[in-house]
N, C-alpha and C positions, 0 to 999 in steps of 0.2 A: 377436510373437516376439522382438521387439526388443530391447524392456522387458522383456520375461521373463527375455531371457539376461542382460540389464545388470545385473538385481537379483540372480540366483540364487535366482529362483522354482525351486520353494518353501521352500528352506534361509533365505534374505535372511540369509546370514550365519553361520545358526548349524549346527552339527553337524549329523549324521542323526538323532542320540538327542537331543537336545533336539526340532527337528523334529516326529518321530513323537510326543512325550511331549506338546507343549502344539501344537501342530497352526499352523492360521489363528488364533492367541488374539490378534492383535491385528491391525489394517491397517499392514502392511509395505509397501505399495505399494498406487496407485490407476494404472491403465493407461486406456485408450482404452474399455474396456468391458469394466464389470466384473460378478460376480454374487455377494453377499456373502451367507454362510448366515444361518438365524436367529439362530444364538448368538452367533455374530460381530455380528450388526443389534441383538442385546438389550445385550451387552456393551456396544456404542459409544453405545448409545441410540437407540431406533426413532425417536424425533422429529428427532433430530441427525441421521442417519443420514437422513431425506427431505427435509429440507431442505438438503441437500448442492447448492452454486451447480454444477450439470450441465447440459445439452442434455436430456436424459431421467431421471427417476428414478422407478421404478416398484415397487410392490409385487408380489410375486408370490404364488401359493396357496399356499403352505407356508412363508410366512414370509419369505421371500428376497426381496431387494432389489435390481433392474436399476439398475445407472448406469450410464449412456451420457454421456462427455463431452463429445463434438463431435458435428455430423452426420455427419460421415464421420471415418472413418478413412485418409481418404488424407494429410494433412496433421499427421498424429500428433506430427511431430518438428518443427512450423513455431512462431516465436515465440508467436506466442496461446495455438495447445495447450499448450504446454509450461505458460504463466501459469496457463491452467486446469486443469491436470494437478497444478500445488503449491498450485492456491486448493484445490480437492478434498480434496486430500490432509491439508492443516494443517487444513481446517473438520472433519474426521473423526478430527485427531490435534493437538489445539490444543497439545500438549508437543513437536509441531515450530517451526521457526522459518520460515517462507516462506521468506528470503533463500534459506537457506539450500538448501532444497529446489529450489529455482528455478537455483541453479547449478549443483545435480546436473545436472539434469532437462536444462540446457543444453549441460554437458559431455557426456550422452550425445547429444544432438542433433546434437554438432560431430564426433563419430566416426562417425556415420550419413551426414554427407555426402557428396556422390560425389566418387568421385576420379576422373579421365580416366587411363585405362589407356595408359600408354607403355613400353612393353616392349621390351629387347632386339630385334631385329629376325629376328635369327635363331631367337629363344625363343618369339615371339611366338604361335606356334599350339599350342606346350605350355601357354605361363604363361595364355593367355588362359580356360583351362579352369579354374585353379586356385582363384578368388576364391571358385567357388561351392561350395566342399569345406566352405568356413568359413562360422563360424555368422552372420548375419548384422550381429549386434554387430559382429564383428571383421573384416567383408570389407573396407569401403574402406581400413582400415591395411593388409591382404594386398596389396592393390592397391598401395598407394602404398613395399610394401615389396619388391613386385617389379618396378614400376619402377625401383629402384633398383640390382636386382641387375644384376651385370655377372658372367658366365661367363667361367672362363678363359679364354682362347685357347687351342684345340687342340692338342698338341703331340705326338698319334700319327702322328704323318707321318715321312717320313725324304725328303732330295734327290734320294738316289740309290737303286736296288731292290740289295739284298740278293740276291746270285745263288743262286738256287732248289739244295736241297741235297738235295732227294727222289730215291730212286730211279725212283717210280711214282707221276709225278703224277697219274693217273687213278683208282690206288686212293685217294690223299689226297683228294684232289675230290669222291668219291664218299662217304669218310667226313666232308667239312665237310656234303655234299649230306643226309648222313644225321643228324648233329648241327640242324640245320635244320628239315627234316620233323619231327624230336622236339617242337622247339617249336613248330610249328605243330601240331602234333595235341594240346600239350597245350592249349593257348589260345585256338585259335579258333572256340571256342563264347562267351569272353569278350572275344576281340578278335579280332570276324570280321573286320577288314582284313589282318590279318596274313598273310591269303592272297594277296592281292596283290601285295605287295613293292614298297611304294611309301613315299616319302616320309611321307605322311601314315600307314601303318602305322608307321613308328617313331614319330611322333607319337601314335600312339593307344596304343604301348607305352608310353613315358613313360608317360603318364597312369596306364595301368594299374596298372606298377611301385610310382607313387610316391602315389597309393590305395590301395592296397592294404600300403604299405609295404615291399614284399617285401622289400629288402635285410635289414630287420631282424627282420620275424617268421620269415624261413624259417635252418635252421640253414646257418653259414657250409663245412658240406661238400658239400650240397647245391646250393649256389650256386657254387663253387669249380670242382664235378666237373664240373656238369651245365651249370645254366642260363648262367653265363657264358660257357663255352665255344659250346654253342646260340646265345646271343646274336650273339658274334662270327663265326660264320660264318653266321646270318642277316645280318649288318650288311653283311658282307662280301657275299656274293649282290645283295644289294639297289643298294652299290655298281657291283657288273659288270651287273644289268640296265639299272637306273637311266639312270646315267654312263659307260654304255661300259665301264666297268673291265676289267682285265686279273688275274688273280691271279699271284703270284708263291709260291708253294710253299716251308715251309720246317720242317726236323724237329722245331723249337721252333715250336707254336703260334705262340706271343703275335709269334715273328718275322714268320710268315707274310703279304703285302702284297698288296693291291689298286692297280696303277695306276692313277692316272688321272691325265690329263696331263703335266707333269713332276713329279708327286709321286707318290711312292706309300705309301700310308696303312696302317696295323694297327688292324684292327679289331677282335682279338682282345685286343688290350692295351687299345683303347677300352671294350671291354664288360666288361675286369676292374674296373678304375677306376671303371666305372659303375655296378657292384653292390656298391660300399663300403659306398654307407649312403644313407638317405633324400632326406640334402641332395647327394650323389656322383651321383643318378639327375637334378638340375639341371644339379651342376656340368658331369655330363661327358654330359649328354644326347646321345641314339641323334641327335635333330632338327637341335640344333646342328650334329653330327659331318656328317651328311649336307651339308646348306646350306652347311658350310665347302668340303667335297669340289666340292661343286658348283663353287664359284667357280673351279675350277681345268680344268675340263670343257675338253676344246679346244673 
């Protein structure tokens, strides 16, 4: 799958309309194991074509041709395959150059390498999920490009609580309480933690969110009215079971505050922020937001 995604099997470069129009009409690439039709075996030449330097070369009943390069596939990307991978390749396409082919074949070997996952600390139970979204061409650069991310520092908190400006905080509570059940009825058939109201529920929302894309495939009224608002007083919720939190009540949404400690946080303004966009559902993650609160816990 590797080699496949590296070349852009089966295009290797060219349009859809060419593609469809001359097909396999040449060997674009030899992989780990391959099966070459007949007309591709007559074109290259059936004798050139079995005397190919393989682990395996086999004919097959209808004409087709088994090449196996190694015995295993486990070592696909390790110096010898790769030699044997451009011997293959140039004896079946003498109008390559080895060299040359050999440093492809190496430069993809050097992005297959592992990268040791060091993540943000606070990010870590989001970003750890994300490597495997990517195709596996491109996972250890993912990796090695979210270790490097660093997320803002949170800045929905305030020092002091904003004194509560509601007439009836019980009917307010009751409509964040209702805002909340919304998104839990629509989601947790997709993200059954989200019934529990737990850390790792925000975590399993991240995920969700930024799989699915949602900031950007769903329309910005929709997110605006509904889900961000839902957001923010499930964030909020999860804060006061979590963390002990405290709410503070206020006519303006986005003012509204959860204490905890000597801080008191919006979490309403957090979950706006966090339905910007794609990369907005890292910057200002539900996970992060949480694990910062935390720190302040008495």
């Amino acid at each position: 799958m590797a080699d496949e995604q590296f070349t852009d099997s089966p295009n290797f470069g060219r349009d859809d309309e060419v593609t469809q129009r001359d097909g396999f009409d040449k060997v674009y690439e030899v992989c780990w194991l391959n099966v070459f039709g007949p007309h591709l075996v007559e074109s290259v030449g059936r004798e050139r074509m079995l005397s190919t330097p393989a682990h395996l070369v086999e004919e097959l009943p209808n004409g087709s041709v088994l090449l196996v390069l190694r015995p295993t596939a486990a070592d696909f990307a390790s110096e010898d395959a790769r030699v044997a991978q451009a011997r293959a390749h140039v004896h079946l396409r003498p109008d390559l150059d080895f060299d040359t082919v050999l440093r492809g074949l190496k430069e993809r070997s050097a992005a297959l390498a592992p990268v040791e996952p060091r993540f943000h600390p606070n990010l870590a139970p989001l970003l750890s999920r994300l490597p495997d979204e990517f195709a596996i061409s491109e996972r250890q650069q993912k990796i090695a490009e979210l270790n490097a991310f660093r997320p803002p520092e949170p800045e929905e908190w305030l020092p002091m609580a904003l004194p509560s400006d509601v007439a009836n905080p019980k009917r307010v509570l009751e409509s964040y309480g209702d805002l909340s059940e919304g998104l839990v009825a629509a989601l947790h058939t997709k993200v059954p933690s989200i019934m529990d109201e737990t850390a790792e529920s925000l975590t399993d929302l991240d995920f969700y969110f930024w799989r699915e894309n949602f900031p950007e495939r769903y329309t910005r009224e929709l997110i605006d009215s509904h889900t961000a608002p839902a957001l923010g007083a499930y964030l909020g919720d999860v804060l006061v079971r979590r963390l002990g939190g405290t709410w503070v009540l206020r006519q303006k949404v986005e003012e509204s505050q959860v204490r905890v400690g000597k801080r008191v946080w919006l979490p309403f303004l957090r979950a706006r922020r966090y339905m910007q966009s794609r990369q907005s559902l890292l910057d200002y993650s539900l996970t992060q937001f949480f694990h910062e609160v935390e720190r302040y816990r008495p």
